[in-house]
C-alpha positions as CSV (number, residue, x, y, z in Angstrom):
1,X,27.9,10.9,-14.7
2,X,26.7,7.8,-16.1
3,X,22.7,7.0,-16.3
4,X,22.9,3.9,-14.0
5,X,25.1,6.0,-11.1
6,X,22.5,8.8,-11.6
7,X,19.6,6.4,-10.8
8,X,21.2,5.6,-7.9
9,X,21.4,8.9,-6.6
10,X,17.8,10.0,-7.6
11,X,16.9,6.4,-5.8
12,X,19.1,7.1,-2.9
13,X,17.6,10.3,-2.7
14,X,13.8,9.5,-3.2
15,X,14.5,6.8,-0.2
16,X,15.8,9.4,2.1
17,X,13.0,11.7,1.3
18,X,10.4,8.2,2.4
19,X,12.3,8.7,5.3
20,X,12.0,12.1,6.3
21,X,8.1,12.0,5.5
22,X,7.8,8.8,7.6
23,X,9.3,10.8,10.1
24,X,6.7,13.5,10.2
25,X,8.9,15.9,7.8
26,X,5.9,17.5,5.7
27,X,7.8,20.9,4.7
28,X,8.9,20.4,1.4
29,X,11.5,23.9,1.9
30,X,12.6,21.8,4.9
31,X,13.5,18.5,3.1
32,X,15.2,20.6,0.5
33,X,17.4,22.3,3.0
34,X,18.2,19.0,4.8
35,X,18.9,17.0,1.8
36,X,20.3,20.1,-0.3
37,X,18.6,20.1,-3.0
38,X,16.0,22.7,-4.9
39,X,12.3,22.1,-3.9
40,X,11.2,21.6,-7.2
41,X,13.4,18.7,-7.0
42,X,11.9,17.5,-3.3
43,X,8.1,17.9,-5.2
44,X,9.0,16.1,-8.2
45,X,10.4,13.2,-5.8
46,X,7.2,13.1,-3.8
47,X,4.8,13.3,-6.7
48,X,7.4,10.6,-8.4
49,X,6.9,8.7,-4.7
50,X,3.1,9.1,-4.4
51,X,2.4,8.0,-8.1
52,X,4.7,4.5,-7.2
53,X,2.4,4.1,-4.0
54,X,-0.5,4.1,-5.7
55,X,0.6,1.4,-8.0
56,X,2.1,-0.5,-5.5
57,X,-1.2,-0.5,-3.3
58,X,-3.4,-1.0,-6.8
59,X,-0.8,-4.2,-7.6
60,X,-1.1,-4.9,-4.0
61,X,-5.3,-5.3,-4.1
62,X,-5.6,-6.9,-7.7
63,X,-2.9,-8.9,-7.9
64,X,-0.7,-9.6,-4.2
65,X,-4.5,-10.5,-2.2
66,X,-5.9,-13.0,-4.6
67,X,-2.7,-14.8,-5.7
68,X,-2.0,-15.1,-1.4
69,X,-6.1,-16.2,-1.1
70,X,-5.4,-18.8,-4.3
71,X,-2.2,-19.8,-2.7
72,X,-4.0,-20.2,0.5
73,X,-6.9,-22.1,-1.0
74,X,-4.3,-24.6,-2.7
75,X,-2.3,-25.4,0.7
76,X,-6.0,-26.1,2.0
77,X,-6.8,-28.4,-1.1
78,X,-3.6,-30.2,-0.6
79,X,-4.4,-30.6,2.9
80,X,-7.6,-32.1,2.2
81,X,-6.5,-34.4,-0.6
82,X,-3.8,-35.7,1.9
83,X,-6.7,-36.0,5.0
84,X,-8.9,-38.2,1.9
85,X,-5.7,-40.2,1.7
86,X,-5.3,-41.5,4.5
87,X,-9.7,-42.2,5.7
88,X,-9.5,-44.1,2.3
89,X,-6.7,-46.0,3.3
90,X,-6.8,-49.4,4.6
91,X,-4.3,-49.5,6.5
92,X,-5.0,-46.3,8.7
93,X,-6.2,-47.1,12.1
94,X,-9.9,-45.6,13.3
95,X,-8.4,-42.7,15.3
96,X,-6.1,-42.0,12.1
97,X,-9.2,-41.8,10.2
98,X,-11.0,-40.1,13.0
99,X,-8.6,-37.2,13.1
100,X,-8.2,-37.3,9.4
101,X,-11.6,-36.6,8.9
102,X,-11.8,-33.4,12.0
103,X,-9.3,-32.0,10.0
104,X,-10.6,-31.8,6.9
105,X,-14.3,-30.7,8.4
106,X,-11.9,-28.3,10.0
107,X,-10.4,-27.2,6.6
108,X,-13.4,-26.6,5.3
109,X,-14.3,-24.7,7.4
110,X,-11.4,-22.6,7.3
111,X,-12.4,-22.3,3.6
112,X,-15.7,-20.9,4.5
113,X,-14.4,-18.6,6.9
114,X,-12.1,-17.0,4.5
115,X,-15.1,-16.7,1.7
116,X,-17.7,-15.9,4.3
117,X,-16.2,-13.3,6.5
118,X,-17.5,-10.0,5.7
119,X,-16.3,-8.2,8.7
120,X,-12.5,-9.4,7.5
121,X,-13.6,-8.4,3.6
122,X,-15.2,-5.0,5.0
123,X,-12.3,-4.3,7.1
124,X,-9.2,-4.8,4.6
125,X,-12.0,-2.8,1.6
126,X,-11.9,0.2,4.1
127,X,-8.1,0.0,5.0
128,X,-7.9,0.2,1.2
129,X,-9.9,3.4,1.1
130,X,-8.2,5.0,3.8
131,X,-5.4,4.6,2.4
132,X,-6.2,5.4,-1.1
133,X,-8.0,8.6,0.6
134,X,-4.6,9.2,2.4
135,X,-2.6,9.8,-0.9
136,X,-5.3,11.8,-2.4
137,X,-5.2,14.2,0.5
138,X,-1.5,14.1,0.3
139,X,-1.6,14.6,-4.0
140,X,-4.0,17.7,-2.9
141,X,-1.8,19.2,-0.3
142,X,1.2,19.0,-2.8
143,X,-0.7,20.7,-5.5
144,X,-1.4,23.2,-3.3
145,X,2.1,23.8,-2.1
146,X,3.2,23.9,-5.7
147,X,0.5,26.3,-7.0
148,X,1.8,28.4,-3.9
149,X,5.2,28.9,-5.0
150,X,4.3,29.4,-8.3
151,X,2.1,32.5,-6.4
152,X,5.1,33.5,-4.8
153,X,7.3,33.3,-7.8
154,X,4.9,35.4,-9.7
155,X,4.9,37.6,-6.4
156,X,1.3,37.0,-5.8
157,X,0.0,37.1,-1.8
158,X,-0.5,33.6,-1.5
159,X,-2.3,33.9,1.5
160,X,-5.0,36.8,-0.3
161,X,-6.1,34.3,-3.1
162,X,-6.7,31.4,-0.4
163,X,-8.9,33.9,1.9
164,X,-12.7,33.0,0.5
165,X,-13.8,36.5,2.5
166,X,-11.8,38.8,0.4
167,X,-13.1,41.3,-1.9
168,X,-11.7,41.7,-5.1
C-alpha cells in the first residue's frame, strides 16, 4: 500500500472514530469492535486526535481571535475613513454629514465595546478553560484505560490496585 492511500485510511479512520466519540461512544473496546481494529490502534487514534485539538484550540486563541479582532478593527477603520470622507466633503448635504458623523460616533463605539467588554473577554477566557479542562480530563481518562490494560495484560486485578482501602 502506498504511503498517501495509507494516510487516507488512518485519516478516514481517525474521522470515524470523531464521530463515534461525538456520538457518546467512550468505550475504546467498543470502537475497536465497531471499526475492527485492535484497541491499541483506537488509543493511539484518540491520543493522535486529542494532541490535534489542543493545537487546533491553542492556534485557535493566539492566532484565529486576534487576526478576526484586527480584521474587525480594520473593516471599522475603513468605515470611519469613509464616514470622514464624506463630513469633509463639500458637496455632502447636512443630513449626509449628519448621519456620517452618528455613524462613526457609533463606530467607535463599537470599538470600545469590543476592547471594553470584560463580561464578553471573561466569558470566551472561561470557554477556553473548560475546554482546555475537557481534554485534560479526557488525556487522564485515556491514561487510565491504557494503564488498565497493561494491568490486565500483565494479569494484574485492575480493579484491586484502584481500591485506596485495600491492604497490601
Amino acid at each position: 500500500m502506498h504511503r498517501e492511500e495509507e494516510h487516507r485510511i488512518i485519516s478516514l479512520r481517525q474521522s470515524r472514530i470523531t464521530e463515534l466519540l461525538a456520538q457518546g461512544y467512550t468505550n475504546q473496546s467498543e470502537i475497536a469492535r465497531k471499526l475492527n481494529v485492535s484497541e491499541p490502534t483506537v488509543s493511539r487514534d484518540i491520543q493522535f486526535l486529542n494532541r490535534q485539538a489542543q493545537e487546533n484550540l491553542r492556534f485557535h486563541i493566539e492566532e484565529r481571535i486576534p487576526l478576526e479582532i484586527e480584521s474587525c478593527f480594520l473593516g471599522h477603520k475603513i468605515v470611519i475613513r469613509k464616514a470622514y470622507e464624506i463630513v469633509n466633503s463639500p458637496d455632502a448635504k447636512y443630513t449626509e454629514r449628519l448621519g456620517a458623523l452618528h455613524l462613526i460616533s457609533n463606530t467607535y463605539e463599537k470599538m470600545r465595546e469590543v476592547l471594553a467588554d470584560e463580561s464578553l473577554t471573561k466569558e470566551i477566557i472561561n470557554k477556553v478553560k473548560e475546554k482546555q479542562n475537557q481534554l485534560e480530563q479526557w488525556e487522564l481518562e485515556l491514561e487510565r484505560r491504557r494503564q488498565r490494560a497493561i494491568m490486565v495484560e500483565l494479569g494484574i486485578d485492575a480493579e484491586e490496585t484502584e481500591d485506596p482501602n485495600r491492604v497490601a
